[in-house]
N, C-alpha and C positions, 0 to 999 in steps of 0.2 A: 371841287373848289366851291361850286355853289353851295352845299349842305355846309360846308365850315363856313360859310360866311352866315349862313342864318343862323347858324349854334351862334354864332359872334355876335350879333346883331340881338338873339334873347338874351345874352348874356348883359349886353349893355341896357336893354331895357329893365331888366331885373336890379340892374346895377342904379339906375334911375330914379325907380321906383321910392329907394330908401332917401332920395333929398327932396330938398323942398323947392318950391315952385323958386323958378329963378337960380338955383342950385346953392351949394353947401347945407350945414348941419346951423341946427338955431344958435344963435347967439352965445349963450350961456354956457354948450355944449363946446365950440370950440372955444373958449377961453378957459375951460376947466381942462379940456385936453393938454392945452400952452404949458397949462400950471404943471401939469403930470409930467410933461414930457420933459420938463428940467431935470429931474432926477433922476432920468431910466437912462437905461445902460444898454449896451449889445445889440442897438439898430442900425445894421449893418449894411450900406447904399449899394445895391446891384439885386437886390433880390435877397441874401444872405440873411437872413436875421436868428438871433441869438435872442428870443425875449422872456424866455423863461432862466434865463441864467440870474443868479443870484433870489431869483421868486422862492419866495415860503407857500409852498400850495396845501391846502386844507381840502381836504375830504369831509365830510359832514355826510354821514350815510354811508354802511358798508356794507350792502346786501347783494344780493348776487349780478346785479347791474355794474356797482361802487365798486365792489371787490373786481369785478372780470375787467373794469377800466385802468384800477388804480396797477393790476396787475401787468397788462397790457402796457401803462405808458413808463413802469420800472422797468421792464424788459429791453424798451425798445431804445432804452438810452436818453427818451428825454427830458426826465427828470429823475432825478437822484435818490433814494430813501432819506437820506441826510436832507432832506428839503422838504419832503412829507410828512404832514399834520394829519391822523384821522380823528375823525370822533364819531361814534355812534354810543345808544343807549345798553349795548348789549356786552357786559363787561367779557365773558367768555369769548365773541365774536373777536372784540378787541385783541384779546390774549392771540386767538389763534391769528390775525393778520401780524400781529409784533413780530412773532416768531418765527412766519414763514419767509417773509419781504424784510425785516429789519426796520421798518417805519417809527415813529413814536404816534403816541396814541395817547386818547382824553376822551373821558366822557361830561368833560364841559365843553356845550358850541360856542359857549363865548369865549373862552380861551383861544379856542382853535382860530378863530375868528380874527379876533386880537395878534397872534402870531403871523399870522398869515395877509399874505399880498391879491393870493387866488385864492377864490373859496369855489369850490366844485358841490354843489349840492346835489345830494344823490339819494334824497329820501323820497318815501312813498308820496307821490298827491295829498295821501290823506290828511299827512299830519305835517305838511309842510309850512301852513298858518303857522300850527302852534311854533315849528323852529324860526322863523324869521320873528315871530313875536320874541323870542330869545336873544337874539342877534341883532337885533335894528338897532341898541342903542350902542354896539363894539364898530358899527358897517361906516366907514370913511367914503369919500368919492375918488381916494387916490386907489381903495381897494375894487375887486373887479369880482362879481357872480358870474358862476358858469350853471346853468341848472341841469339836470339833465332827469328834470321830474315831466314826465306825461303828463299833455296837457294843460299845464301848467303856464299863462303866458307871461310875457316881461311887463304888460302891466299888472297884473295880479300883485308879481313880485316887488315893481316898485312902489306902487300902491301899500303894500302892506310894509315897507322900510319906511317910507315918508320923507326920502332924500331922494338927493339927484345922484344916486349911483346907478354905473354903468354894470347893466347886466345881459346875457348874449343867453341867451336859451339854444340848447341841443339837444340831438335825440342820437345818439350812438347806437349801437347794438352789440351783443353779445359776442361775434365771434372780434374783439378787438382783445377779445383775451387771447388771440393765435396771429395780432398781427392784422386780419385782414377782416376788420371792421369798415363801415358805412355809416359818415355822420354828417345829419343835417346840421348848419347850423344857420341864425337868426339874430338880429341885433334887438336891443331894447332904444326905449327913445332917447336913453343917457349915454348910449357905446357910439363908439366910432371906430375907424380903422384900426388902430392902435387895438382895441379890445377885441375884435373879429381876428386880427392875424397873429393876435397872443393863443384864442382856442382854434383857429387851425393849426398853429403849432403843436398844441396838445394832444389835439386827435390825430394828426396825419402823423403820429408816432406810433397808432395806431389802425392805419388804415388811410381810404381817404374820405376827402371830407367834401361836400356839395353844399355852396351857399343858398339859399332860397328864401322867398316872402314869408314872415311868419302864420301867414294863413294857410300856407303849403304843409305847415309841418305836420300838423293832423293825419297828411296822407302819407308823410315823412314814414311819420310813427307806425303808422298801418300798414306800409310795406315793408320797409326796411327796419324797423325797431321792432317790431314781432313777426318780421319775416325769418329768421331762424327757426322759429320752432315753426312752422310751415312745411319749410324745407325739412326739420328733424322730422317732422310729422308722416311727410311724403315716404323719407326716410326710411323709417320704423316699417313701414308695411312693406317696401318693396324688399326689403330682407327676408321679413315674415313670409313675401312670397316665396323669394329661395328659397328657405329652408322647408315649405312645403313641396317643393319640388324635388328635395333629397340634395340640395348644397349645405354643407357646414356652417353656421353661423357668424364664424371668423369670415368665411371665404366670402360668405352671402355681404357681407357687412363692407369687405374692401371692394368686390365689385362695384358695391352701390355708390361708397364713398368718392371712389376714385372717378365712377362716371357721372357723378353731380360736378365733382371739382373741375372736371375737362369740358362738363357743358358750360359752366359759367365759366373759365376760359374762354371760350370761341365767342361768347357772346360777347364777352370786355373787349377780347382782343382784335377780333374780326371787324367788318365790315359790314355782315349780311344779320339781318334783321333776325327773328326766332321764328317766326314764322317760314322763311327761306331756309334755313338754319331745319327745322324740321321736316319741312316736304325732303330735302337732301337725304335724310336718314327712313322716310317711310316712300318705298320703293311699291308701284303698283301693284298691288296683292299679296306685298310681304306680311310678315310679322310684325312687321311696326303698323304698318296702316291698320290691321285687323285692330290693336289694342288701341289706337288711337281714336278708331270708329265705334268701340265701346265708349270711353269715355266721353265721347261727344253724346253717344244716346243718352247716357245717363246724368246727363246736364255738368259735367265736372267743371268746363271753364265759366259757367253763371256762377257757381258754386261757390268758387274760391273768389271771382269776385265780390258777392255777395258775402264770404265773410270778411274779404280786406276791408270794404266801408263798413263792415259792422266794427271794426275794432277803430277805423276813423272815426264812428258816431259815439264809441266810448273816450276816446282820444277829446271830442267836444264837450262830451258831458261831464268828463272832469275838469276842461278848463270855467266848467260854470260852477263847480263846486255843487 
């Protein structure tokens, strides 16, 4: 009972954080909400909400992030092809997403833009100036940015629109292509509720989703946004060890897979920390404790921390451009 009350008590103060001394959103912001919320449809009182119903959503970037999302949230039911916009530069890429998902598709972002109520930007850091420089003069405040470019923050983005549109940055990950993705998300100083609970609906289509400060997401991105390939990474070798060992590469491959997926079960699921969680599994003088007391020699847990903040320190350095 104690630990859930302090989960509760961070949860409120995080929740805090985002208002202003004295509480609520500035001025301007809830009167532009008022205005919005005449029109919107499918806000359903108990919890229930329906708020991507009747939405034109736009993709703008379809690389391997854009595509394992847009894939993921057609799958999951909760948005329709008949309601997706993509656009990217790469006319073949385009062809092959039409064909596989049934989407429409443009390689104009002001079109997309223009069509569209959501726009999901899903292009590289690099060249993310030059598309907003594209699109600042189609962006309404009745329409809504979801980013979900690294590093990237919500003032850059409305910095570089030059209006009061509400935009919510996130950092998803890769495996929401199967469903069981992890999304930070983040408000800008123009969103409010209304815009937070449109992209948790998005992504918990895909996964679920954890709110946090947008200064968090840097670490967001560093564990959980390139924590897949981590895990593929771990992956790759402990195969490579069975098959040294004389296991088949199929067999080596379900072992490994299936005992990642069970550990991160007990962890979600359980109670008991990973730490506890592994003394259980390394037995005095067994085989576990033997490999466990190599990797401690050879520094493994500095290691992997030492590269999560390096891809955090990358995650900074492109929010500076």
């Amino acid at each position: 009972m104690e630990k859930k009350e302090k989960k509760w008590n961070r949860k409120e103060r995080r929740k805090g954080e985002r208002r202003r001394p004295g509480g609520g959103r500035p001025p301007f912001v809830e009167r532009r909400k008022g205005e919005r919320r005449k029109g919107w449809t499918g806000i359903v009182s108990g919890g229930k909400r329906d708020l991507l119903k009747e939405k034109m959503v736009a993709f703008i970037g379809c690389g391997n992030m854009g595509s394992a999302l847009l894939k993921g949230v057609l799958k999951s039911g909760v948005i329709s092809s008949d309601r997706v916009l993509v656009s990217d530069v790469r006319s073949e890429l385009l062809d092959s997403i039409r064909r596989s998902v049934g989407v429409s598709t443009t390689e104009n972002n002001k079109e997309a833009v223009q069509k569209s109520d959501i726009i999901v930007l899903a292009v590289k850091p690099q060249v993310i100036e030059k598309v907003l420089s594209e699109i600042k003069d189609v962006m309404t405040r009745e329409k809504i940015i979801i980013s979900i470019a690294a590093g990237i923050t919500t003032g850059f983005i409305e910095e570089a629109l030059g209006k009061e549109v509400p935009v919510v940055r996130v950092m998803p990950n890769i495996s929401s292509l199967v469903g069981t993705g992890v999304t930070g998300v983040s408000l800008g100083k123009y969103a409010d509720e209304e815009e937070e609970a449109i992209a948790e609906e998005l992504f918990r289509g895909v996964g679920i989703v954890v709110k946090v400060s947008e200064d968090m997401l840097d670490a967001v991105t560093a564990i959980s946004g390139s924590g897949p390939a981590y895990i593929f990474h771990i992956i790759e070798f402990l195969v490579e060890a069975g098959i040294e060992m004389g296991l088949s590469e199929e067999i080596a491959r379900t072992l490994v897979a299936q005992t990642v997926i069970g550990a991160g079960r007990m962890v979600m699921e359980g109670e008991e920390s990973p730490r506890v969680l592994k003394e259980k599994v390394a037995s005095p003088g067994g085989t576990t404790e033997a490999a466990l007391k190599y990797l401690e020699e050879k520094g493994f847990g500095k290691i992997l921390i030492a590269a999560v903040r390096e891809a955090a320190r990358r995650s900074k350095e492109l929010s500076r451009g």
